[in-house]
C-alpha positions as CSV (number, residue, x, y, z in Angstrom):
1,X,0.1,-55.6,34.7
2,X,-1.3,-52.3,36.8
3,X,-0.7,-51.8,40.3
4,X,-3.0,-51.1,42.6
5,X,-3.2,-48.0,44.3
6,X,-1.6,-48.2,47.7
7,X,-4.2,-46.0,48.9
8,X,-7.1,-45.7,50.0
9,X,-8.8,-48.9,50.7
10,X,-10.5,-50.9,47.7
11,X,-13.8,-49.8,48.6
12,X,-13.0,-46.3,47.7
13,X,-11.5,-47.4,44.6
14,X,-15.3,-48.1,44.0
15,X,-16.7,-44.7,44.4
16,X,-14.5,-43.4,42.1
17,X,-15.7,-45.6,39.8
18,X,-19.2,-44.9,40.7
19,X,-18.2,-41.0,40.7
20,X,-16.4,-41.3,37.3
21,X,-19.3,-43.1,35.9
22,X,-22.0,-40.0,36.6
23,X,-19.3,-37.3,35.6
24,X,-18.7,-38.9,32.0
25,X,-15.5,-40.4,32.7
26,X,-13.3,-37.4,34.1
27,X,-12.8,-36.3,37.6
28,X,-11.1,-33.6,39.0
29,X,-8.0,-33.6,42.0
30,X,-10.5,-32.1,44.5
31,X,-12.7,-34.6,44.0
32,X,-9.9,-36.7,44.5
33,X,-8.3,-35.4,47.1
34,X,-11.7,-34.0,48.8
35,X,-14.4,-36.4,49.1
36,X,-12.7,-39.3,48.0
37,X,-9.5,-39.6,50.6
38,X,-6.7,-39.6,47.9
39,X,-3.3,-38.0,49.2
40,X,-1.8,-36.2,45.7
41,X,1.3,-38.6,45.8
42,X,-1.5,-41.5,45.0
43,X,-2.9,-39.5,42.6
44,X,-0.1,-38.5,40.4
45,X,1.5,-42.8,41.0
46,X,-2.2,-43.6,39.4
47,X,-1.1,-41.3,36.4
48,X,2.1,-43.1,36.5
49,X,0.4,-46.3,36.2
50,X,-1.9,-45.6,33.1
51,X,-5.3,-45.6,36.3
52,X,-5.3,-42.1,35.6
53,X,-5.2,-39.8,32.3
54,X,-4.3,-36.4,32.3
55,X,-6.4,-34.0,30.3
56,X,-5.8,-30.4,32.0
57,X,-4.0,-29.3,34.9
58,X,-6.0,-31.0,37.9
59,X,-8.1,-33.2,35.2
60,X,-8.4,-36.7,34.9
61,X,-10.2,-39.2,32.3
62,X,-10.3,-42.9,35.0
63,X,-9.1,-45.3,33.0
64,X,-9.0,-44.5,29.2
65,X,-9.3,-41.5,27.0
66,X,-12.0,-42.5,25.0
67,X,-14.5,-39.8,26.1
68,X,-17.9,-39.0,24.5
69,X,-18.3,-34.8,23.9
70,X,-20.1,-34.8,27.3
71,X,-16.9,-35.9,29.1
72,X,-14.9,-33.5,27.1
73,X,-17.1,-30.5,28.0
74,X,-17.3,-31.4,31.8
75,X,-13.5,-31.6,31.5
76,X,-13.2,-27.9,30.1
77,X,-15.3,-27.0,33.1
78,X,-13.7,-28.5,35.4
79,X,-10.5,-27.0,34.1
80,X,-11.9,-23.5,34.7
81,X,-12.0,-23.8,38.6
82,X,-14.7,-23.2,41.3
83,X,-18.4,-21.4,39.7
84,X,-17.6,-22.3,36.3
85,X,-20.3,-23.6,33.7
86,X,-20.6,-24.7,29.9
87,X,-21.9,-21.4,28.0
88,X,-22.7,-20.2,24.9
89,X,-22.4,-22.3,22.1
90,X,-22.0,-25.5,23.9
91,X,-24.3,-24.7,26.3
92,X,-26.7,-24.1,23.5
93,X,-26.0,-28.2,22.3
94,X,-26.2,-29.8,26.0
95,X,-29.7,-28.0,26.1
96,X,-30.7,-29.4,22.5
97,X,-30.8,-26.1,20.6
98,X,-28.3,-27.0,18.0
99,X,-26.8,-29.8,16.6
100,X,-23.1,-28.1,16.1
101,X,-20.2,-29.7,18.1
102,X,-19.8,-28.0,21.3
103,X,-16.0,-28.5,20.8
104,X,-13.8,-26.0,21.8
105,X,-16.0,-26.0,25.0
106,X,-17.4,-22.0,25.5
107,X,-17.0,-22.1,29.5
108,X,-17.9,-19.0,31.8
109,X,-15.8,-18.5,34.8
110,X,-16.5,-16.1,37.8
111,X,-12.5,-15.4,37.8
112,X,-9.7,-15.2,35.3
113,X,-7.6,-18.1,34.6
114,X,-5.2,-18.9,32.1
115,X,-5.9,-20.1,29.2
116,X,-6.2,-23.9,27.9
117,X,-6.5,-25.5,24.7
118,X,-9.6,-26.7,23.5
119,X,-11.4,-23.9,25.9
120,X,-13.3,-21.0,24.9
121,X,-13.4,-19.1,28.4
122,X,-15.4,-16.2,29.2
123,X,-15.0,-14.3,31.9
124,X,-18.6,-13.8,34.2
125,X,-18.6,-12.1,37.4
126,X,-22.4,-11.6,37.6
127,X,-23.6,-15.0,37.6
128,X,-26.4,-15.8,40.0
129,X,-28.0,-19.0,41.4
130,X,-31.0,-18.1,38.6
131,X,-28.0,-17.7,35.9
132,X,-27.0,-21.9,36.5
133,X,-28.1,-25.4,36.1
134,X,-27.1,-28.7,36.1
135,X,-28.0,-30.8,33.3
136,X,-26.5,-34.6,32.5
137,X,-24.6,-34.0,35.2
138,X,-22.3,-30.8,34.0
139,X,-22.8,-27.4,35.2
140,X,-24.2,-25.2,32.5
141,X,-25.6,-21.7,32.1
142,X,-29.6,-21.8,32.4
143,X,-31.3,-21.6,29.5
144,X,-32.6,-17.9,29.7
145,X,-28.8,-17.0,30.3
146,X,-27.5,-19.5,27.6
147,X,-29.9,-17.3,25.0
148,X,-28.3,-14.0,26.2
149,X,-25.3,-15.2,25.3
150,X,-25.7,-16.4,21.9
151,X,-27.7,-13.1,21.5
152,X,-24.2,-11.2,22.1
153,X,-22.2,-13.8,19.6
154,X,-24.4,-15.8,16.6
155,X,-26.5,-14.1,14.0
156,X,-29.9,-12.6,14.6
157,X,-31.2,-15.7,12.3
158,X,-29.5,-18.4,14.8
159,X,-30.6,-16.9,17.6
160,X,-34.3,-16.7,16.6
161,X,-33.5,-20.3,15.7
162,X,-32.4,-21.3,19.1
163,X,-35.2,-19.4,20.8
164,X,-38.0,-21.6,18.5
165,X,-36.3,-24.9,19.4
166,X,-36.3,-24.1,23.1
167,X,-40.4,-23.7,23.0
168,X,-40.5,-26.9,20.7
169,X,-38.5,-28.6,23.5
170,X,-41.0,-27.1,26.0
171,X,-38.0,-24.9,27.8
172,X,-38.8,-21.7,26.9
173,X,-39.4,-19.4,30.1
174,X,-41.1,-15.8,28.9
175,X,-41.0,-14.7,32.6
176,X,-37.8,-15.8,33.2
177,X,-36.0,-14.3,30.0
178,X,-38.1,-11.4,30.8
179,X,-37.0,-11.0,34.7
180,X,-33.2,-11.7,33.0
181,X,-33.5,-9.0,30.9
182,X,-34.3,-6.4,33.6
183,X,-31.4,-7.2,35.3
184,X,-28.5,-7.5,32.7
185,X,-29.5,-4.1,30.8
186,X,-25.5,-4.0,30.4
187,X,-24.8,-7.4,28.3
188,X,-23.8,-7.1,24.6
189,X,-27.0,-9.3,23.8
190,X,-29.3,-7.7,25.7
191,X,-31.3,-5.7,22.5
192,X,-31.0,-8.1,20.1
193,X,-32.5,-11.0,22.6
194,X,-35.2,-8.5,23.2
195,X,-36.2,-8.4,19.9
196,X,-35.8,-12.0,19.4
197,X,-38.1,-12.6,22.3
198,X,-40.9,-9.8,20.4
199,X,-42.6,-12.3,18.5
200,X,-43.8,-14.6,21.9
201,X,-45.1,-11.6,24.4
202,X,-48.8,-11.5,23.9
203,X,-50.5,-9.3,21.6
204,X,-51.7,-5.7,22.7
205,X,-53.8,-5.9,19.8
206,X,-57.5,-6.6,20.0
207,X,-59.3,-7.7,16.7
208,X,-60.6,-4.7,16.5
209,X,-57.4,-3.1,17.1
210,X,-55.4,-4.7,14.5
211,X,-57.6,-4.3,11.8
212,X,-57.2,-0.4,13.3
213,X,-53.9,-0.5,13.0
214,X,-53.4,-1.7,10.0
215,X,-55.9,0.8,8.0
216,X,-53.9,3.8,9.9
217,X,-50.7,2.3,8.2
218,X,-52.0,1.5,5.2
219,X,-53.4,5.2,4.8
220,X,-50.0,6.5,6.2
221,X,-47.9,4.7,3.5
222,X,-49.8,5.9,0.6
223,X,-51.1,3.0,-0.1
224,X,-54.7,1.9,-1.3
225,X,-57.3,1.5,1.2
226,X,-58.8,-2.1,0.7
227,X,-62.3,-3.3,1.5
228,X,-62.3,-5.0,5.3
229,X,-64.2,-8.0,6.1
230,X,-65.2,-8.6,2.1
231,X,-66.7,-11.5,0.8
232,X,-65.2,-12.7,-2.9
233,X,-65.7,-15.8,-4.5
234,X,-67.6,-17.0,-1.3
235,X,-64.5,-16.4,1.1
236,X,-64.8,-13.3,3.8
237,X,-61.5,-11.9,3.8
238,X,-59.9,-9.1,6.2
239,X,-58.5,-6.8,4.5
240,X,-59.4,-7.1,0.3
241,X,-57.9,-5.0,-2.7
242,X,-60.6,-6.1,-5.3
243,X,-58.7,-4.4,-8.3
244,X,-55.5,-6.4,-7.2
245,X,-57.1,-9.3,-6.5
246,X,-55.3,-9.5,-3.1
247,X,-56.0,-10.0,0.6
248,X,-54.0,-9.9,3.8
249,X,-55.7,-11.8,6.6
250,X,-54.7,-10.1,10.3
251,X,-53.5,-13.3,12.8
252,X,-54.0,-13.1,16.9
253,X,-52.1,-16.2,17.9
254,X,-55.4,-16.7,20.3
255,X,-57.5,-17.7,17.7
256,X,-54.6,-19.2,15.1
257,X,-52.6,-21.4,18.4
258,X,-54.2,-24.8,17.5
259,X,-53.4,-27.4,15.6
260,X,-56.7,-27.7,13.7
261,X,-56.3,-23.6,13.0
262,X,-53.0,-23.9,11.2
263,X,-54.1,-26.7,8.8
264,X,-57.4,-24.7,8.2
265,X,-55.5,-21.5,7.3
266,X,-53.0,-23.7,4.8
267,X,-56.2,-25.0,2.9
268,X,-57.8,-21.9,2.8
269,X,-54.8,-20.0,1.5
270,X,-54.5,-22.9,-1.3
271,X,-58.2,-22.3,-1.8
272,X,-57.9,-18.6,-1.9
273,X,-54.8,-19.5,-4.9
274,X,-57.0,-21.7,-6.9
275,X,-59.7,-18.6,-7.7
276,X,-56.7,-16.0,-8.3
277,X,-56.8,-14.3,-5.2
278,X,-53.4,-14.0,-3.5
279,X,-53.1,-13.6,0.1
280,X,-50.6,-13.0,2.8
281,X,-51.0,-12.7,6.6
282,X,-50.1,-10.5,9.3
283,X,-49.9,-11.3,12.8
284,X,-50.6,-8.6,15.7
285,X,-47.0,-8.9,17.5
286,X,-45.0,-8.4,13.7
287,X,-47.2,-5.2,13.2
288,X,-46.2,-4.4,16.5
289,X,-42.3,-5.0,16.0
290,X,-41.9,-3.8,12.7
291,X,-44.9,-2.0,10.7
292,X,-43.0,-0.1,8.6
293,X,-41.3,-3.6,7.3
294,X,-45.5,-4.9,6.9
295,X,-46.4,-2.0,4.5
296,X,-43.3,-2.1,2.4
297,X,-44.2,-5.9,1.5
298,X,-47.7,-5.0,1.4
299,X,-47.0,-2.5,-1.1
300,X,-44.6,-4.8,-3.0
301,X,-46.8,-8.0,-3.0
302,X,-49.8,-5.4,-4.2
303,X,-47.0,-4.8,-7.1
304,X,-46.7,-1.1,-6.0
305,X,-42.8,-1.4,-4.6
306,X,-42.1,2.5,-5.1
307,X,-44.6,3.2,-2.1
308,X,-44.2,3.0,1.1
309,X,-40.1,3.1,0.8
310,X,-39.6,0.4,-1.7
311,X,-37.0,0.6,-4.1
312,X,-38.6,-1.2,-6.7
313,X,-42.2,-2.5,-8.5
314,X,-42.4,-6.5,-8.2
315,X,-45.4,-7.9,-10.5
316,X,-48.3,-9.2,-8.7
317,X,-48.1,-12.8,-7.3
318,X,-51.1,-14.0,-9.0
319,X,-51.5,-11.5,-12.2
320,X,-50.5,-14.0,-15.1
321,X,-53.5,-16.1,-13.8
322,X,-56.8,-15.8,-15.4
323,X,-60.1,-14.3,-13.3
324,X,-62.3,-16.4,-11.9
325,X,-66.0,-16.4,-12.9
């Protein structure tokens, strides 16, 4: 049978319960010996006695080691000392941006410690107040700071992942990753997030402009110039190549945002298939990150891939399909 502690009184047995309880099962020896009134000597005669598990140097699961992966990633932080939060990866799965096991914990820590197992530390002097959170209970990197960091360590394709779920999930800042940005010009991921981020600043485009735009590139990669704002087969379309039978409709998130809008512009693009006129669209802030990517699959979708620096001719989408009356 288990001893009781000698020390404190039972009562403060109690808050450690309570304490252990919000903190996913662990605690740590200045809890302990801080707030709660344990002297060490009752600490390590608790470990003696099976009350207390050790899981790092100064870390303690209360009562059993059956910890969920919260426990285990406030654990790791804990093990990293004073100012340390969950980063990276596993800050990317407490905020719900990825499913993969946050195990070994990524932890960022102002100063250098050594090394423990199951712990991915990083070392990160120049966290600020803006730079941290507190989420289920474990300190964590905020969620503009969390997307730096993957932007320095997962592949572009992650990343842009990440930064889709976090607007799904209602988290995503602009601002905020914006006002990170200006101050962290230094960090590895500081380009690639800015790209990443391209796709949600609003458009500089007006309609007018992008249907500008896109003639001037259109004329600048050889290509030919289509009919704008054509009617065929009863549809107007923005930009038409009548002798290819294909169309590429210019998007302005403002008047494309809405529900209704994106199940109109699925039917219509079926519709537009059903006569034998292919389509694809454009949107203003993808002509405005990468135009010269826009013409080459213009030119390759209008089956003329040796224009505008494509390497080779890909047959029309919708040629094998007979014209419509």
């Amino acid at each position: 049978m288990r001893k009781k502690w000698p020390e404190p009184a039972d009562r403060t047995h109690g808050a450690l319960t309570e304490l252990a309880e919000r903190q996913h099962g662990v605690v740590s020896i200045r809890q302990l010996t801080g707030p709660l009134g344990y002297s060490e000597s009752a600490v390590y005669r608790a470990v003696g006695a099976g009350w207390l598990h050790r899981l790092y140097t100064g870390v303690f699961a209360v009562g059993h080691m059956n910890l969920n992966l919260h426990g285990r990633c406030l654990a790791a932080v804990l093990a990293s000392g004073p100012g340390a939060v969950l980063s990276h990866l596993s800050a990317a799965w407490l905020w719900g941006l990825t499913k993969t096991s946050p195990l070994p914990a990524s932890v960022s820590a102002p100063i250098h410690r050594r090394r423990r197992p199951q712990v991915r530390l990083h070392e990160a002097h120049s966290l600020t107040s803006e730079d941290r959170a507190l989420l289920e209970g474990i300190p964590v990197t905020a969620l503009p700071r969390t997307l730096l960091d993957l932007a320095a360590t997962v592949r572009f394709d992650w990343l842009e992942r990440m930064v889709e779920r976090s607007e799904e999930l209602g988290l995503f800042d602009l601002g905020a990753v914006e006002e990170l940005l200006e101050r962290t010009k230094g960090h590895h991921g500081h380009g690639r997030l800015r790209r990443a981020i391209a796709l949600y600043k609003p458009s500089s485009f007006t309609r007018s402009g992008i249907e500008k735009r896109f003639l001037e590139l259109v004329v600048a990669a050889g290509l030919p110039q289509p009919r704008t704002n054509y009617v065929e087969q009863g549809f107007e379309l923005d930009c038409y190549w009548p002798e290819f039978r294909f169309a590429v409709e210019l998007d302005l998130y403002e008047t494309h945002g809405t529900r209704g809008a994106f199940e109109r512009d699925r039917l219509r693009q079926e519709d537009l298939l059903l006569v034998g006129i292919g389509m694809t669209r454009v949107t203003g802030p993808r002509l405005e990150r990468e135009p010269d990517e826009v013409m080459r699959r213009v030119a390759r979708l209008l089956g003329l891939g040796t224009k505008a620096g494509a390497s080779e001719s890909v047959p029309h989408p919708v040629s094998s399909q007979p014209s419509a009356a």
